[in-house]
N, C-alpha and C positions, 0 to 999 in steps of 0.2 A: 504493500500500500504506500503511496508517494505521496504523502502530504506536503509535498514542498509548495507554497504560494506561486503564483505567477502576478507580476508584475509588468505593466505593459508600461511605456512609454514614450509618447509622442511627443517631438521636442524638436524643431526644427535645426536648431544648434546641435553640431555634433561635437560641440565639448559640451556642450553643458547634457544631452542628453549621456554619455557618455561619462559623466562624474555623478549622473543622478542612478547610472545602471550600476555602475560602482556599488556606491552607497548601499544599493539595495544588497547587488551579489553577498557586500561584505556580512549584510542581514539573512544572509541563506534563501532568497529568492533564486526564481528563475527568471531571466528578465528578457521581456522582447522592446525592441525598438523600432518606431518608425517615426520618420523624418516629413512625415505629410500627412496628416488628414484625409485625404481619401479613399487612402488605401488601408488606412486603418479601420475605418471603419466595418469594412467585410471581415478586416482580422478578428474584430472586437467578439463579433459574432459567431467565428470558427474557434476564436482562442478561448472566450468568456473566462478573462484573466479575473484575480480576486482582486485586487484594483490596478485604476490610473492613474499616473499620473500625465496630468496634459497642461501642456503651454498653450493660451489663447492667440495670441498671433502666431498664426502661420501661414507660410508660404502660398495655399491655395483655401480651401474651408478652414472658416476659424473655429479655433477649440470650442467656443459657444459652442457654432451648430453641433459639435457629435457631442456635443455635451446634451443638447436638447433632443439629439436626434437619440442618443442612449436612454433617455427619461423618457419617451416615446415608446420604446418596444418592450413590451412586458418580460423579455428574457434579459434585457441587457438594466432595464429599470433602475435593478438594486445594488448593480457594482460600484461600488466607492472609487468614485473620482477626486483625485488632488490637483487642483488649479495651479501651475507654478508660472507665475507669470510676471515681466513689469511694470505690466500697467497697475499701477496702485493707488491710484484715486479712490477714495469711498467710494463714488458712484459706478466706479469699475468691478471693485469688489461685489458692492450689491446686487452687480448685473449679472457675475460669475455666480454668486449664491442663490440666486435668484433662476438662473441657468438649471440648476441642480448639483452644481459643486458640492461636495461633503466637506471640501475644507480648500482654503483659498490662500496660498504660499506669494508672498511677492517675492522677487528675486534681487540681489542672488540670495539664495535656499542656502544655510547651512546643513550639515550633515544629521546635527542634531533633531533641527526642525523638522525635517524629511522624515526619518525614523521615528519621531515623533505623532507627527501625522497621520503617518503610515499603520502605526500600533493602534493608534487611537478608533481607525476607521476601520481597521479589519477585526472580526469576531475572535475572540481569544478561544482557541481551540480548546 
């Protein structure tokens, strides 16, 4: 039995996704990465990882939409999304929460806050 998490990550940066894949590995995840939006989203739905984390700007659909579009589909509904993003205006944040964000990181994310996050929103086995 393979209880190990998966952890998706959609982050247009590939250092920054790539220090957030880290972070998790070193948390005993398994971690997928994508670099765009559109094609994550058919992932979302073949991988149904235990959560995401996702950057709101990106390259083609913004994080909102699979944010809204994953609150839409009754299988994808419940997975805990982490917003890691720089936009950090209040009214950014409340549009991220309001999205269906379970938790809203502005960047740069330390390792701590990540982990943090991360524990927070996933079920304690």
């Amino acid at each position: 039995m393979d209880d190990q998490k998966t952890v998706m990550i959609i982050e247009d940066e590939p250092d920054a996704a790539e220090m957030f894949a880290e972070m998790m590995r070193v948390n005993g995840f398994r971690v997928i990465k994508m670099f765009s939006s559109a094609p994550a989203i058919p992932m979302i739905s073949q991988e149904k990882p235990d959560v995401i984390i996702l950057d709101i700007m990106m390259p083609d659909i913004s994080g909102l939409e699979v944010l809204r579009y994953m609150r839409r589909e009754p299988d994808l509904a419940l997975i805990p999304v982490i917003v890691v993003s720089a936009k950090s205006m209040p009214g950014d944040i409340k549009t991220g929460l309001e999205a269906g964000a379970s938790i809203y990181l502005t960047k740069p994310v330390g390792f701590l806050d990540l982990k943090q996050a991360v524990e927070q929103v996933l079920p304690r086995a």
